[in-house]
C-alpha positions in Angstrom: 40.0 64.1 -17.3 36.7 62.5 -18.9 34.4 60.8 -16.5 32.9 57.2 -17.3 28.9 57.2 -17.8 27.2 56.2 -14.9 25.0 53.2 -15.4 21.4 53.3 -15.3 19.3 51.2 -12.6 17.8 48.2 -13.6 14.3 47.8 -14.2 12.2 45.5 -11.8 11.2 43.0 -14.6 15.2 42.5 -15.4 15.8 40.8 -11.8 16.0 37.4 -11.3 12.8 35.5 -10.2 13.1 34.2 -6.6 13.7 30.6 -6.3 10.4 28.3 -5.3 9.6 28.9 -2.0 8.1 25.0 -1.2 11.5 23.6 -2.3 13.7 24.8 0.6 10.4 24.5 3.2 11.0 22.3 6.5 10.9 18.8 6.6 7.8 17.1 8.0 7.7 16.0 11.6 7.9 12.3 10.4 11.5 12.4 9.1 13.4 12.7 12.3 10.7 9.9 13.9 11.3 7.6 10.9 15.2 8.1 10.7 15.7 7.4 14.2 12.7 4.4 14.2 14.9 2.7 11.8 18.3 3.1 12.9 16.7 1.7 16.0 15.5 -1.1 14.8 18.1 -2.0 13.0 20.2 -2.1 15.7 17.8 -4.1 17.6 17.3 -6.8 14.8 21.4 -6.9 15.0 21.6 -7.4 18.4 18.4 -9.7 18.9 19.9 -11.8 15.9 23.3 -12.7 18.3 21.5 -12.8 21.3 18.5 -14.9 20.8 18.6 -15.9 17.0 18.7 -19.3 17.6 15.2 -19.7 19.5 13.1 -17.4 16.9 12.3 -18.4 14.6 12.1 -16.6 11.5 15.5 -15.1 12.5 16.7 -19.0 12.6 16.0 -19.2 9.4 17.5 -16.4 7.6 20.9 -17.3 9.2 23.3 -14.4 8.0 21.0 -12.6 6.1 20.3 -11.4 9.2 23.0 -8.9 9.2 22.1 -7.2 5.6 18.3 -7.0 6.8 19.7 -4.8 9.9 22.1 -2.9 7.8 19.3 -2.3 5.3 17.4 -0.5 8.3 20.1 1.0 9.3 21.0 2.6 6.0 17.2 3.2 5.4 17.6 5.3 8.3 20.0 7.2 7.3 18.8 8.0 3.8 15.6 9.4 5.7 17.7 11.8 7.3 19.3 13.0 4.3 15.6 14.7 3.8 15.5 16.0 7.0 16.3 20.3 6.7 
């Protein structure tokens, strides 16, 4: 019975190039500071805003809105995590 050819090794130059080394480098030490300041603060705006809204005064004065500025920190927070690695 005939045997198949064997195949011959690839050169060096044929192989793939590595992928970028900076792209999958470690986040910064600020991304897990900043993701959790926000979320933090966020919170705290929330919960300042039921407790004491009414004697503050720029929190007075943006009423509900109050409630999209904390959620806006909140998800601010989270979309600074997403960096994180």
């Amino acid at each position: 019975m005939p045997e198949s050819r064997r195949r011959k090794k690839s050169s060096p130059r044929s192989q793939p190039s590595s992928p970028d080394v900076g792209a999958d480098a470690p986040s910064g030490r600020w991304v897990p500071i900043t993701g959790s300041a926000l979320l933090i603060l966020g919170l705290l705006w929330i919960v300042v805003y039921y407790v004491a809204g009414s004697s503050i005064g720029l929190i007075s004065s943006l009423g509900n809105w109050n409630l999209l500025v904390g959620m806006g920190l909140i998800v601010a927070g989270f979309l600074v995590f997403t960096r994180w690695k």
